[in-house]
C-alpha positions in Angstrom: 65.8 93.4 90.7 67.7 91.5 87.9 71.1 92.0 87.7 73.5 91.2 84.5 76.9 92.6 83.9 78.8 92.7 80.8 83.0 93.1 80.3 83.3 94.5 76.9 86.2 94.8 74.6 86.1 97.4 72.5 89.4 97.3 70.7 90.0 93.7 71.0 93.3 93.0 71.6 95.3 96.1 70.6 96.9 98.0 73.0 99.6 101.0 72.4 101.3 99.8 75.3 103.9 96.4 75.2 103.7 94.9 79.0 106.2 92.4 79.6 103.8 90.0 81.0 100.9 90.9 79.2 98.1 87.8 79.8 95.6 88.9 77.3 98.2 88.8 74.5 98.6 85.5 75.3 94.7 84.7 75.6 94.5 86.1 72.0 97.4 84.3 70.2 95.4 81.0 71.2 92.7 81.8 69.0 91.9 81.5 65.1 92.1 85.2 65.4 94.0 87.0 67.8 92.4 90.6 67.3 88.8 91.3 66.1 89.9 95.0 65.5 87.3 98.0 66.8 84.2 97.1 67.9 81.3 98.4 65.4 77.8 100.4 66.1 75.8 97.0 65.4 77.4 95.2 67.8 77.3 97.3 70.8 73.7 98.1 70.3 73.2 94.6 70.1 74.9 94.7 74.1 72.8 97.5 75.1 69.6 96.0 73.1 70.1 92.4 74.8 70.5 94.1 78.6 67.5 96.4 78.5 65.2 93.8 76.9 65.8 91.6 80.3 63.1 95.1 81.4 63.3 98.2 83.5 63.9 96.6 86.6 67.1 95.6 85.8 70.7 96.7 87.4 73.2 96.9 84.3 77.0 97.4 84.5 78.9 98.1 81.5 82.2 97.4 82.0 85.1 98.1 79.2 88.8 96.5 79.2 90.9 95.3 76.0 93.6 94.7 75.4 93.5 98.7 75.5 89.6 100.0 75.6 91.0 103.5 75.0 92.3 102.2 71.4 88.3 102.4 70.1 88.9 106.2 70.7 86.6 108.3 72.5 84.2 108.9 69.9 83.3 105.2 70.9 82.5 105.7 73.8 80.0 108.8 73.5 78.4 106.7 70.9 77.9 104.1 73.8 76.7 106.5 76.2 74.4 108.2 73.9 72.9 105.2 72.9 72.6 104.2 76.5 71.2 107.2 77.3 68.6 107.1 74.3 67.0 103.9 75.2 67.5 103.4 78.5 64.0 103.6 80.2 64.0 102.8 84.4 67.4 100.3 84.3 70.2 101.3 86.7 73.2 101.7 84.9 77.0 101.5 85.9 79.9 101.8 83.8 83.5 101.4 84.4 86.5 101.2 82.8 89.8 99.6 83.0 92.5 101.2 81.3 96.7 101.5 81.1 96.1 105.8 81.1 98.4 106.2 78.1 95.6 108.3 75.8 93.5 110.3 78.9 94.1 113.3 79.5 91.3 116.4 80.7 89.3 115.5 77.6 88.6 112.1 78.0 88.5 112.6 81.7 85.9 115.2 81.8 83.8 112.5 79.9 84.6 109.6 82.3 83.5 112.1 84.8 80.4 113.3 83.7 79.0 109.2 82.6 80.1 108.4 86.4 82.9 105.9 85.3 84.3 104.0 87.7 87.9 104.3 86.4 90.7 101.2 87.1 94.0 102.8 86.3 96.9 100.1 85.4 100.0 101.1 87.3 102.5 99.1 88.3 104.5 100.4 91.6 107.4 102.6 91.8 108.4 104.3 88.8 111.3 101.8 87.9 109.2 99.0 88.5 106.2 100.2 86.4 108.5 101.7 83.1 110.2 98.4 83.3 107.2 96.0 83.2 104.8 98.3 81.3 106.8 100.0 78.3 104.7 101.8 75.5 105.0 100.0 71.7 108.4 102.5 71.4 110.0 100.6 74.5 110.0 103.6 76.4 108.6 103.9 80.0 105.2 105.3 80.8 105.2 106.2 84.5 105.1 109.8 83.6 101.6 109.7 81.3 99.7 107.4 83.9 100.8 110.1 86.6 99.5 112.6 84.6 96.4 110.6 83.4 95.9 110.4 87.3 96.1 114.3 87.4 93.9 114.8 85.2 91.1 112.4 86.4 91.4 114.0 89.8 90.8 117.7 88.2 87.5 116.0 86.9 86.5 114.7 90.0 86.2 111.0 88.4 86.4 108.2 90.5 89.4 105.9 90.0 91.3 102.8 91.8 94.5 101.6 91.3 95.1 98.1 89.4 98.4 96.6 89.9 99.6 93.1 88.3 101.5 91.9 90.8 104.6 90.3 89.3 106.9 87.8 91.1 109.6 90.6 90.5 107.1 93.1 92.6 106.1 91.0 94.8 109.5 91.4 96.6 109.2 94.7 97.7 105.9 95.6 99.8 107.3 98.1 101.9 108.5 100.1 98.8 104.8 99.6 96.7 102.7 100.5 100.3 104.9 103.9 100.5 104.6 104.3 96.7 100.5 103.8 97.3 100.3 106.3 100.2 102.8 109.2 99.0 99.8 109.2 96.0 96.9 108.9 98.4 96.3 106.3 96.4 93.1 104.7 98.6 91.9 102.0 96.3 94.2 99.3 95.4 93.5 95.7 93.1 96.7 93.6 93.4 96.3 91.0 90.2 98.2 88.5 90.5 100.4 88.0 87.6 99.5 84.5 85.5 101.9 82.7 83.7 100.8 82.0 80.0 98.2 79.5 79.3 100.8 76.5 78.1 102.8 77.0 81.4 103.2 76.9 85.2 105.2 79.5 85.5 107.4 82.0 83.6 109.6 84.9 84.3 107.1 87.4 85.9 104.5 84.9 87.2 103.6 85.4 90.9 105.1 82.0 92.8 103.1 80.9 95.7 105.7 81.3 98.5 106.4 85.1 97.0 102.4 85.6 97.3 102.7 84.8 100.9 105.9 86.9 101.6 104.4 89.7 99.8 101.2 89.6 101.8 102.3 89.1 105.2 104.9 92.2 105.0 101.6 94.1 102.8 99.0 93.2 105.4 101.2 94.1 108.7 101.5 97.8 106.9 98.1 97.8 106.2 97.0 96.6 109.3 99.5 99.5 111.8 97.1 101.8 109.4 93.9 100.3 109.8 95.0 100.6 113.8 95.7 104.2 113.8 92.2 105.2 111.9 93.8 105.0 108.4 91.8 102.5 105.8 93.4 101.9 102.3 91.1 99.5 100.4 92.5 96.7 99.2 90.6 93.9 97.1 91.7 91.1 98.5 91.2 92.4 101.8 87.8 93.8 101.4 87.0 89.9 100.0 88.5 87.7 102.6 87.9 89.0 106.1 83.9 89.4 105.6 84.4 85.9 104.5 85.5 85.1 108.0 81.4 86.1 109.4 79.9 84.3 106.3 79.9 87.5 104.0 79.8 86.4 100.4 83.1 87.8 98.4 82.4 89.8 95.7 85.4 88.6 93.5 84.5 85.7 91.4 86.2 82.1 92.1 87.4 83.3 95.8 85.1 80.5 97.1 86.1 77.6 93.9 83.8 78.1 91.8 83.0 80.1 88.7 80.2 82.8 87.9 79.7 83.3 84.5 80.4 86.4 82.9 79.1 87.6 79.4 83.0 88.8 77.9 82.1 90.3 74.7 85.0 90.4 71.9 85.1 93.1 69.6 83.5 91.0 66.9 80.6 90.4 69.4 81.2 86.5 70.7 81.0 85.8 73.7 82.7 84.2 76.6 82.1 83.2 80.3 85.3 84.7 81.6 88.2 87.2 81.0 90.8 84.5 81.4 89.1 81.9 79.0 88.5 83.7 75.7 89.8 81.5 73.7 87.8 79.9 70.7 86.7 76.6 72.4 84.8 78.4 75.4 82.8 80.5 73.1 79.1 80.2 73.8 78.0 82.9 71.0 77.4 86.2 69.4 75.9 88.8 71.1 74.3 89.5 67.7 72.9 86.4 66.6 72.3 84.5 69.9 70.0 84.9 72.6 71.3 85.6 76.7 68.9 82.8 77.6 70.6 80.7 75.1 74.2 81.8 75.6 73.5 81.3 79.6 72.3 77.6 78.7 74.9 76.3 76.1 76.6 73.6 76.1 80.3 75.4 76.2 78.8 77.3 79.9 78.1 73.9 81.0 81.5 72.2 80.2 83.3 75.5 81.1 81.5 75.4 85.1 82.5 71.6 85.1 86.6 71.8 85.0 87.7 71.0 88.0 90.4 72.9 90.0 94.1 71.9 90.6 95.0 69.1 93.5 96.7 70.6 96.5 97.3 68.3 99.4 97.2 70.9 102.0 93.7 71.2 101.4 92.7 68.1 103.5 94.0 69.3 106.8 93.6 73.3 106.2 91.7 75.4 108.2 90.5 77.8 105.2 89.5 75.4 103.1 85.1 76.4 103.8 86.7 79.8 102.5 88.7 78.9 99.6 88.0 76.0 97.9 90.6 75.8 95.9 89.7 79.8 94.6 90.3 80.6 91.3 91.0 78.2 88.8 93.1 80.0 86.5 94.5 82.9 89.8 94.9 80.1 92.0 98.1 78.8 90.1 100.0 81.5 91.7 98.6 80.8 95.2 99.6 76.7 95.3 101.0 74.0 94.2 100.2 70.4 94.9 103.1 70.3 98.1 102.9 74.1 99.1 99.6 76.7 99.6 101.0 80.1 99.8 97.5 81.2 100.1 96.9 79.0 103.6 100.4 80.5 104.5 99.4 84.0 104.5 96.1 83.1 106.2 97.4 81.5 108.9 99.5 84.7 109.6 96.6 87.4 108.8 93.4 85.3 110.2 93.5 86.4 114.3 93.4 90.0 112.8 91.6 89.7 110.4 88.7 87.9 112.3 89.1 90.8 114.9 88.1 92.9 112.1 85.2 90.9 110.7 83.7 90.8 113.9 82.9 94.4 113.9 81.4 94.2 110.6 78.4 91.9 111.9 
């Protein structure tokens, strides 16, 4: 079966939220034009067109983020699906969404529901934490509408994880976040880490190595008297590295240093080969106008798959280094520097357990 997954952005870069750290605001005001506004009939046909043509036997996921994907307003969206729905022959199709929760409510939940959205729900901790970092455009917190956009997607019955950006101001409380996650039952957690803007190293919320280790080692001792007691919260990072430790391929691109190319489609309908890079000189073409062989083949792919990662010198003697490879090359700025891996760190701590546990997955 052929597989091909697309991360669609409906709205471009708006958003009716102002997060402090926001990285895709910062992707966009790289470019010639930093928002393509609302993405238009021709040009998500032309998604759904290019994905089916590959044949029936193919395994499709339609996956929407922004800025804010909820800013192309629902009627968007049962376009989409309709459309879908029309020409879709024998293809297996999954959609998913990942969204901030300011806009849904029942409505738009039923919907999510009844398409079988998989639903990634932005929410930052603790309600002080999250109405600081992630204030609407008014400056005013937002806590209360995710929680309630939460509600809401529960009465539907739609399934939803938790995304979390983890900030270096976050990062200092793990006990705090793993109560916050389990007083909500939430069971399905993303930590992101949080990037510093494209022309730095760090900034005021970017996640420092040594506070990705702290954060980690406290996170994964609480996760792990859970585990132990019959308890399982998933978390992504988690679920990634300890199959690694029985050869289980990750699931998350760059965990093992090197990239798989995406198809990121803009709201004017170019392309890109990953979230973090949309910016002008990555393009490889429009979904429109251009062919997927072509866009798969170009010369931008190529150069883009060539960059090499950041030097660290602790990867010569490191024990992780068949599992790593430097990850991530745009992530793995919050996991080392050249003198210090906070990434080994925490390994080093987490690996005799988390080896145990691998163990019983073979």
């Amino acid at each position: 079966m052929k597989r091909i997954s697309f991360l669609i952005k409906p709205a471009s870069s708006t958003c009716n939220m102002r997060c402090r750290y926001c990285f895709y605001a910062d992707v966009a005001e790289h470019r010639e034009t930093p928002n393509h506004g609302i993405m238009d009939a021709a040009t998500y046909q032309a998604i759904v067109d290019r994905a089916f043509g590959l044949g029936d036997d193919t395994e499709v996921t339609f996956a929407f983020q922004g800025g804010e994907p909820t800013c192309a307003g629902l009627d968007f969206f049962r376009s989409f699906c309709a459309y879908v729905d029309e020409h879709r022959t024998r293809q297996t199709i999954h959609l998913a969404i990942q969204t901030n929760g300011y806009v849904i409510d029942d409505t738009w939940a039923a919907f999510l529901a009844q398409h079988n959205f998989l639903v990634g729900v932005s929410i930052d901790g603790y309600p002080e934490m999250h109405d600081w970092l992630r204030p609407d455009a008014r400056g005013e917190g937002t806590m209360a509408r995710v929680l309630d956009a939460i509600a809401a997607l529960r009465r539907a019955g739609a399934d939803f994880n938790i995304l979390t950006v983890l900030t270096d101001q976050l990062a200092h409380h793990p006990q705090k976040l793993y109560r916050f996650y389990r007083q909500h039952k939430f069971d399905f957690v993303q930590l992101i880490p949080c990037l510093p803007g494209l022309d730095k190293t760090s900034d005021e919320f970017s996640l420092e190595p040594e506070s990705f280790a702290s954060f980690y080692k406290t996170f994964f001792r609480l996760w792990l008297e859970d585990f132990k007691r019959g308890g399982h919260m998933s978390i992504t990072l988690f679920d990634n590295v300890i199959p690694l430790f029985v050869g289980i391929r990750p699931q998350q691109c760059g965990m093992l240093g090197s990239c798989a190319p995406q198809f990121v489609v803009e709201g004017n309908g170019d392309v890109y080969p990953c979230d973090f890079y949309v910016l002008d000189r990555y393009r490889l073409g429009n979904i429109r106008e251009d062919s997927l062989e072509s866009m798969a083949t170009c010369d931008a792919l190529r150069a883009f798959l060539a960059e090499p990662r950041r030097d660290c010198s602790q990867c010569a003697s490191c024990p992780f280094e068949r599992i790593c490879h430097k990850n991530c090359k745009r992530l793995n700025t919050c996991y080392y520097r050249e003198d210090y891996c906070g990434y080994r760190d925490f390994l080093e701590y987490a690996a005799p357990d988390m080896v145990a546990i691998a163990r019983t997955l073979q």
